[in-house]
One Martini backbone bead per residue (centre of mass of N, CA, C, O) as a GRO file, in nm:
protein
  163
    1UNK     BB    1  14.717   0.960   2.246
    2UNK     BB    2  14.766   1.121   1.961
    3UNK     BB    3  14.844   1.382   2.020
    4UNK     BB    4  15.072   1.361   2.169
    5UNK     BB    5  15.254   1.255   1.964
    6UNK     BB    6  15.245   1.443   1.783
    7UNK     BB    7  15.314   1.709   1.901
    8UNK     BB    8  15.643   1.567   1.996
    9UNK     BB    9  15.709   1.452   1.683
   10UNK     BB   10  15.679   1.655   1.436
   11UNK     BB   11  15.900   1.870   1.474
   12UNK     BB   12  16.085   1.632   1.380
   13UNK     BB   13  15.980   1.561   1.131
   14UNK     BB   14  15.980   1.838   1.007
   15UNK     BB   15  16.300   1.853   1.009
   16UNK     BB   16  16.413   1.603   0.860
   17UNK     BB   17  16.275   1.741   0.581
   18UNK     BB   18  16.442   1.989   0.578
   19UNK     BB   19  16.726   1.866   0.586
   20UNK     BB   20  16.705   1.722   0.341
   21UNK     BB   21  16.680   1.977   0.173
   22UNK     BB   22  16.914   2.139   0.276
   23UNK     BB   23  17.070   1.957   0.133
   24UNK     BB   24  17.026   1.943  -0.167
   25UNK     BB   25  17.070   2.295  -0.145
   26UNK     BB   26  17.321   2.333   0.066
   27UNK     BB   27  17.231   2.418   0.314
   28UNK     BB   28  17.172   2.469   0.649
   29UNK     BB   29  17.136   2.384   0.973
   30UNK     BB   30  16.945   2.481   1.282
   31UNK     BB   31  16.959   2.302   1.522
   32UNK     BB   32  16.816   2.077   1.791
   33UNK     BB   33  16.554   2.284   1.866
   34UNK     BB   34  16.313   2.232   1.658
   35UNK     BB   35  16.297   1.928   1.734
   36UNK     BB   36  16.239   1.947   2.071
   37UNK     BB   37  15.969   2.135   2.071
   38UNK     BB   38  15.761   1.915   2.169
   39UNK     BB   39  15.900   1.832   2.434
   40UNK     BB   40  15.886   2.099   2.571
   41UNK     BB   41  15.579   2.201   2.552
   42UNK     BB   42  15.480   1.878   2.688
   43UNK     BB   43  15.725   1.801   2.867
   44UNK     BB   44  15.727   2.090   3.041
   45UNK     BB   45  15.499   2.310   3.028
   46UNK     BB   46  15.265   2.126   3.088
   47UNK     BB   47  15.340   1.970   3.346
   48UNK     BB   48  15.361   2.241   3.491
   49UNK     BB   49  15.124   2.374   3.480
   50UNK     BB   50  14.956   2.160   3.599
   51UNK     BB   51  15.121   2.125   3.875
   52UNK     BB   52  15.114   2.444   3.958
   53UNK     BB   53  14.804   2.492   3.873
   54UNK     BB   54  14.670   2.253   4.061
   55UNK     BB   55  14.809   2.316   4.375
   56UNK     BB   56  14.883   2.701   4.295
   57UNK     BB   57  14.687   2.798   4.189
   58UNK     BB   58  14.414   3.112   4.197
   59UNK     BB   59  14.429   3.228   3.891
   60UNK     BB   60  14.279   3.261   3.666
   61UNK     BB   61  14.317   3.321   3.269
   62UNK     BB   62  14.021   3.314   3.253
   63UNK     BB   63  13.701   3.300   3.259
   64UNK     BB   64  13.633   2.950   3.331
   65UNK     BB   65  13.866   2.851   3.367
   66UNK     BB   66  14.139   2.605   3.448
   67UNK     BB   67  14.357   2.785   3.396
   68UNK     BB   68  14.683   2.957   3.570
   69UNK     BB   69  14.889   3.205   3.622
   70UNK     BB   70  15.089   2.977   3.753
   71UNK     BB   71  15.122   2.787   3.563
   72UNK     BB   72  15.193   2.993   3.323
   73UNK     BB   73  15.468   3.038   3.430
   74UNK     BB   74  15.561   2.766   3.528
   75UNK     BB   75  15.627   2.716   3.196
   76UNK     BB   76  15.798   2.930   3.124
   77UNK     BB   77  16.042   2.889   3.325
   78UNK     BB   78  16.095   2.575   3.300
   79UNK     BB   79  16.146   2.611   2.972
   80UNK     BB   80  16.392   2.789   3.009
   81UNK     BB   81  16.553   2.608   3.251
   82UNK     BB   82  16.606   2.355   3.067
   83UNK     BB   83  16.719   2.470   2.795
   84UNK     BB   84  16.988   2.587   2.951
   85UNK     BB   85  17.064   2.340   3.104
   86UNK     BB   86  17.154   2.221   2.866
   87UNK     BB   87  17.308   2.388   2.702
   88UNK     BB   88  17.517   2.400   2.938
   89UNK     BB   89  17.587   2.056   2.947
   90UNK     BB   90  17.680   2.097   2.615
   91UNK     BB   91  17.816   2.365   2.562
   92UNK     BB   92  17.639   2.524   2.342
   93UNK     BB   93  17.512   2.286   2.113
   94UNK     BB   94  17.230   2.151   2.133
   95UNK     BB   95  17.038   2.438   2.126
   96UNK     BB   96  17.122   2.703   2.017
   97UNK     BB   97  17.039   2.960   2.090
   98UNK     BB   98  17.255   3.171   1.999
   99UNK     BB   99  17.097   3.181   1.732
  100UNK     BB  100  16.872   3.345   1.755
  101UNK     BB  101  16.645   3.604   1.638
  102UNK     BB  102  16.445   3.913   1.704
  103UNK     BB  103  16.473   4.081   1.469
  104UNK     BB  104  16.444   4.308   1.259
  105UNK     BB  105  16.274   4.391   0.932
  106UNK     BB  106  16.164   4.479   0.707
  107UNK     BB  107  15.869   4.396   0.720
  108UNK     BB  108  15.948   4.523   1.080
  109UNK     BB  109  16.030   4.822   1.052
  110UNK     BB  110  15.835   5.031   1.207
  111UNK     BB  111  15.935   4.884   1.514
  112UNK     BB  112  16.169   5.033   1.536
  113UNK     BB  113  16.245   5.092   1.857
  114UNK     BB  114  16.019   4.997   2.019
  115UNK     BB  115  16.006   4.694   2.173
  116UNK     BB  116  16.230   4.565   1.940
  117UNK     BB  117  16.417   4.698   1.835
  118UNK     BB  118  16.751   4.555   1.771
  119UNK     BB  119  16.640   4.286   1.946
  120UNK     BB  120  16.680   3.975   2.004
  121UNK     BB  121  16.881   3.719   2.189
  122UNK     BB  122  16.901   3.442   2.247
  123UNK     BB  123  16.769   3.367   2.516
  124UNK     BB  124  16.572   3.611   2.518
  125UNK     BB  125  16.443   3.506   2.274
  126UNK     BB  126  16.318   3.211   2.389
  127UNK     BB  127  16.148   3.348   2.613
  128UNK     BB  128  15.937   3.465   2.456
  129UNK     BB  129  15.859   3.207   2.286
  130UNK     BB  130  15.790   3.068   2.484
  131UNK     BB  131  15.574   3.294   2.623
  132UNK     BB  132  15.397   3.261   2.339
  133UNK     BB  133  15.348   2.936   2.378
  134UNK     BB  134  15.192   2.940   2.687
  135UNK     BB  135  14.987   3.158   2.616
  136UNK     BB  136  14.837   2.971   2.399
  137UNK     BB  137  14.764   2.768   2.573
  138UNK     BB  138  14.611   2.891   2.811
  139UNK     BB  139  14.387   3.014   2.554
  140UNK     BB  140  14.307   2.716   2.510
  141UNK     BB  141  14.099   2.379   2.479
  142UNK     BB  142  14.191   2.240   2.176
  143UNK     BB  143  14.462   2.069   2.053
  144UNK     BB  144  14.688   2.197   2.156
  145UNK     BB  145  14.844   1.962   2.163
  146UNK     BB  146  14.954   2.001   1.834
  147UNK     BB  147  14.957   2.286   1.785
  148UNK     BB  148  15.189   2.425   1.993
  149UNK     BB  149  15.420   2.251   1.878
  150UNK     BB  150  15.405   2.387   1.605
  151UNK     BB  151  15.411   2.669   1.645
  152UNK     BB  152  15.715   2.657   1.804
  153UNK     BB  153  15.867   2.554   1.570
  154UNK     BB  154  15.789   2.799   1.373
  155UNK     BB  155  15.919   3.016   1.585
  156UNK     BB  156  16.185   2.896   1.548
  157UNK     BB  157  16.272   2.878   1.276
  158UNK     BB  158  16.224   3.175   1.205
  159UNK     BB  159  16.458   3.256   1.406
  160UNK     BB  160  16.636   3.130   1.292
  161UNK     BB  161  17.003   3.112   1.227
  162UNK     BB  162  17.213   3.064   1.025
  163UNK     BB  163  17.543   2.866   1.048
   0.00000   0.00000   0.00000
């Protein structure tokens, strides 16, 4: 199960690459969320949906699936009350929610005003993020364990504000 490795730790490992850049070109790092966002995704979100998925499954998640909106629910909320769990445990330090942002910027300034308005910011910014790694997996069939983990690392890291 290569792919499953893969998909758990390579955002660990190019977080570590980043680490690295950032290091030598002054930059600062933007805390151990985007390192364990693989292992958030198959050990929590993927764990959950299937368990949950399969014992209390009743609705596709679209026709000839076997991925259930029950699944996919119970991933999303899983995978966010982990993350929170962790982050006050360790006293909001760990996963460093608080740095997430999806404010509007330039590039999606005509979005201002609507959905995404002021932005979304910490743990809210997270469940968004959360909720739409979960929704990629559930409408997936093939090679999930590597590319889901890759998604949630790169929208975590663009999302993350340096501090």
């Amino acid at each position: 199960h290569l792919s499953l490795l893969l998909g758990a730790f390579m955002p660990a490992w190019l977080e570590l690459l980043s680490a690295r850049t950032e290091e030598a070109g002054g930059g600062q790092g933007v805390g151990l969320l985007p390192s364990v966002c693989g292992i958030l995704a198959l050990g929590v979100a993927d764990v959950l949906g299937v368990l949950v998925g399969k014992h209390f499954g009743k609705i596709a998640i679209c026709r000839g699936s076997k991925k259930t909106v029950e699944g996919t629910a119970a991933a999303v909320v899983g995978t966010v009350a982990f993350a929170l769990a962790c982050n006050r445990a360790s006293g909001g330090t760990l996963l460093d929610l608080e740095r997430l942002s999806l404010a509007p910027t330039a590039a999606i300034a005509p979005l201002e005003g609507g959905f995404i308005g002021s932005g979304l910011n910490g743990p809210a910014a997270f469940a968004v993020l959360s909720a739409s790694m979960c929704l990629l997996e559930a409408f997936t069939m093939q090679l999930d364990n590597v590319y889901v983990p890759l998604f949630f690392y790169v929208m975590l890291r663009v999302s993350t504000v340096a501090g």
